[in-house]
C-alpha positions as CSV (number, residue, x, y, z in Angstrom):
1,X,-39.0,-5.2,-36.3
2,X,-38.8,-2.2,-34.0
3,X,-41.7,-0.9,-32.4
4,X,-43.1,2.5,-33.1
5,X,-44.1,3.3,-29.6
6,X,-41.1,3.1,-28.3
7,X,-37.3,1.2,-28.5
8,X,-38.9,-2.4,-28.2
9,X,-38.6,-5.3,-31.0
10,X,-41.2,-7.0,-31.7
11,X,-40.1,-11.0,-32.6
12,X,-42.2,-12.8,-35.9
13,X,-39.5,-15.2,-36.4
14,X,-36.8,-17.0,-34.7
15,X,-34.4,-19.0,-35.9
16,X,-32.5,-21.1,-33.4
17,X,-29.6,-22.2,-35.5
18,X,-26.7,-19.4,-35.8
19,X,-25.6,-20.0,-39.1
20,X,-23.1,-16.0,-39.4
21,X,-19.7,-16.8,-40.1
22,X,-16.8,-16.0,-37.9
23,X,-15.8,-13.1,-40.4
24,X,-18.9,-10.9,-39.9
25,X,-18.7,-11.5,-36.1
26,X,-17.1,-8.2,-34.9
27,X,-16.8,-7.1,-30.9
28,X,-19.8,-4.3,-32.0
29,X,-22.1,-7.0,-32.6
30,X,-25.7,-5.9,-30.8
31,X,-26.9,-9.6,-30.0
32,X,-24.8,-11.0,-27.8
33,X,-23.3,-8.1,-25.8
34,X,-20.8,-8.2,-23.3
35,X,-23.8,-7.3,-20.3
36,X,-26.0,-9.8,-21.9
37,X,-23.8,-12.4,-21.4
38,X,-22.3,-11.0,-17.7
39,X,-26.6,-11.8,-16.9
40,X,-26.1,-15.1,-18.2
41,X,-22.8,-16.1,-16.6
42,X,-23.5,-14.5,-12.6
43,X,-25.3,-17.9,-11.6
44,X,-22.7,-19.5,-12.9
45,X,-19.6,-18.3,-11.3
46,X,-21.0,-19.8,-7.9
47,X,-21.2,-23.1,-9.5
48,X,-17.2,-22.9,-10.0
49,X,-16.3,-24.3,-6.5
50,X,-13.5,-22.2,-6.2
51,X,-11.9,-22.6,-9.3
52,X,-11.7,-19.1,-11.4
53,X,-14.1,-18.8,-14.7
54,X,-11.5,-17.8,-17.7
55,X,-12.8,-16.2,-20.7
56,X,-12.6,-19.1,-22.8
57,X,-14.6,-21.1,-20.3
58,X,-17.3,-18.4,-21.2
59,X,-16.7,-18.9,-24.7
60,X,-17.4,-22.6,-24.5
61,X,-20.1,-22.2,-22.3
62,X,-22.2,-19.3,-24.5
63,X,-21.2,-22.1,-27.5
64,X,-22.8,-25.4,-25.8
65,X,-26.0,-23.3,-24.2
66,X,-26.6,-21.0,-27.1
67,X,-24.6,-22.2,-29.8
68,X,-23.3,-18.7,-30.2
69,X,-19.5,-17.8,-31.2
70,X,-18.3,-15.0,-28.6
71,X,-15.0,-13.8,-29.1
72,X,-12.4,-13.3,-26.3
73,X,-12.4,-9.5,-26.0
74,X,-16.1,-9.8,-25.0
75,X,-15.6,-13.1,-23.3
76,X,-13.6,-11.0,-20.8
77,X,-15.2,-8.1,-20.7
78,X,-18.3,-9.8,-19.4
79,X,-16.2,-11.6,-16.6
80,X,-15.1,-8.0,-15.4
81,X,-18.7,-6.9,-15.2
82,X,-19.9,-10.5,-13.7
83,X,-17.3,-10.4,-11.3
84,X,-17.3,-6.7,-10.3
85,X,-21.6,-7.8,-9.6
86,X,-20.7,-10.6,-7.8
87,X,-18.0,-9.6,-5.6
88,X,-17.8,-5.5,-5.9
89,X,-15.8,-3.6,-7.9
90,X,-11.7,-4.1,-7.4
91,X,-11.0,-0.2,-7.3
92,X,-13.6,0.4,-4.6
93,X,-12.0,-2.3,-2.5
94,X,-9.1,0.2,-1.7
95,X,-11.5,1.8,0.6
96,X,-11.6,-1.2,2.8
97,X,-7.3,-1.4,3.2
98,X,-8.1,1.2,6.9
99,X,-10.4,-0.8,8.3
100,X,-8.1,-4.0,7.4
101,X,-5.2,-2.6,8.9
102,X,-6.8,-1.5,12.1
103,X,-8.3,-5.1,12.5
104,X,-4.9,-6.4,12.1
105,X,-3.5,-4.8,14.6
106,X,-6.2,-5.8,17.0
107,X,-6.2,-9.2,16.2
108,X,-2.3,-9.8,15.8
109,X,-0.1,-8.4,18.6
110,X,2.9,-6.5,17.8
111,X,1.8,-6.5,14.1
112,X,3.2,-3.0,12.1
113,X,1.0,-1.9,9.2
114,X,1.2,1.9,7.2
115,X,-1.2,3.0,4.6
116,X,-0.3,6.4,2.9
117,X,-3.3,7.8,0.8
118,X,-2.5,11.3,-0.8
119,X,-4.7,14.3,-0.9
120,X,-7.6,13.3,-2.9
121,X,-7.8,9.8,-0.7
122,X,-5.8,7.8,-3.6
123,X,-3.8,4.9,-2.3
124,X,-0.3,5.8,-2.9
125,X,1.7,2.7,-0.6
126,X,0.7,-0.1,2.2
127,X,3.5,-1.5,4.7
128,X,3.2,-4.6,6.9
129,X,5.1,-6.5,9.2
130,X,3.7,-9.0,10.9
131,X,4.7,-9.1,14.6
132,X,5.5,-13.0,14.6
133,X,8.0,-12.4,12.3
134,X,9.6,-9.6,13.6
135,X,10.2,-11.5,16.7
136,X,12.1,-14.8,14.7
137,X,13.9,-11.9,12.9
138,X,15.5,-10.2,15.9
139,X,15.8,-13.6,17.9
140,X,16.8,-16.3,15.5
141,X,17.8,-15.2,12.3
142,X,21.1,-13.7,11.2
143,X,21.5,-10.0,10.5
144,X,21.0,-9.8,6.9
145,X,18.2,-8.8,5.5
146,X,17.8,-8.5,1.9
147,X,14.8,-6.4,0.3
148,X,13.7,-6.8,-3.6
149,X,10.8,-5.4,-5.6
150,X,8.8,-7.2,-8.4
151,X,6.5,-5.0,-10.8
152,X,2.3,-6.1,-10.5
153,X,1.5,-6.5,-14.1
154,X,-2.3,-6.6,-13.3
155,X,-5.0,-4.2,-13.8
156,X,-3.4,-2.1,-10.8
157,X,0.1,-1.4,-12.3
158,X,2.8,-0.7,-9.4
159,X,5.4,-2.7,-7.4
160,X,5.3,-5.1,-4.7
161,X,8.2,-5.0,-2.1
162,X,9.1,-7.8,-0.3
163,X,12.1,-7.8,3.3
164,X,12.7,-11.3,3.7
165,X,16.3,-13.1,5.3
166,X,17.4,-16.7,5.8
167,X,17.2,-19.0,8.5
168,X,20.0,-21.8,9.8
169,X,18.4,-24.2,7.0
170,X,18.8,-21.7,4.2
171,X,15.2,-21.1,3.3
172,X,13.7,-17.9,3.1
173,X,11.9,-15.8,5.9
174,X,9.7,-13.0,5.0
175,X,9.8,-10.5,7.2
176,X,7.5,-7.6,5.4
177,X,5.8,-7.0,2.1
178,X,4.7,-3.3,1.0
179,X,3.1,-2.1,-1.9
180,X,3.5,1.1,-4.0
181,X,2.0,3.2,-6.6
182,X,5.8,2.9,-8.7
183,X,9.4,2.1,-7.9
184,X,10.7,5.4,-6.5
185,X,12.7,6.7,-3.4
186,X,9.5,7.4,-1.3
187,X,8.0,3.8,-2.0
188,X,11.1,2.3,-0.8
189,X,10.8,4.1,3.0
């Protein structure tokens, strides 16, 4: 029963057993919202010893504590907000790409990195070559070098860009990986 005072409940009655079928669960649902269950699952995703929580880990978990049904949509949408609490959010993490490439360079001698930002501080592409590389390259590899681009599917759409060559044994050797924004003339300088 809500309160009059203000936008609290007031409980009389609980009932521990869920008894709603699956058909008038909906994504809308007010119980068992997708930040609820983000509060629920944060202590947990310490407890994964580096193994990733999936959303149907969350789904089994919310159903053996709780015995609540949550579906998938809100399954996932309470890892993104668990996740973005726990380790910050994955579009703010752009911001740290400067810093990384000027440590880099510090700490790896002969290392090339370029991050290109445009005018309202967007990330638009990131090179690097890492100097160890560079040198096998030029002193033992052959001449060839062949460069290929895969498209990132993930929450970031754009394409990843990889330089690599073989060695005398026929196995692969990177020599740089870039990132871009999309596959276009300027991404591929």
């Amino acid at each position: 029963m809500r309160r009059k005072e203000g936008e609290y409940f007031h409980v009389r009655k609980f009932v521990k057993d869920h008894t709603c079928p699956m058909e008038e669960v909906h994504r809308c649902h007010r119980q068992a919202s997708a930040v609820v269950i983000r509060e629920l699952i944060v202590p947990r995703l310490q407890q994964y010893d580096g193994r990733i929580m999936r959303p149907k880990d969350i789904i089994a978990d919310m159903k053996e504590m709780f015995g609540i049904q949550v579906l998938y949509n809100k399954a996932h949408s309470a890892l993104e907000y668990a996740l973005g609490l726990t380790y910050g959010n994955s579009a703010n993490s752009y911001q740290w790409l400067a810093p990384y490439c000027y440590v880099l360079e510090q700490a790896n001698p002969g290392i090339i990195t370029h991050l290109h930002i445009d005018d309202h501080d967007r990330f638009l592409y990131y090179f690097m070559a890492l100097g160890g590389c560079i040198r096998g390259f030029v002193t033992c590899m052959r001449p060839v070098i062949a460069v290929d681009g895969t498209h990132l599917k993930g929450r970031f759409k754009g394409m990843m860009f990889v330089a690599a060559t073989q060695d005398g044994n026929e196995q692969i050797y990177p020599i740089a990986i870039g990132y871009g924004d999309s596959e276009n003339i300027n991404a591929w300088v």
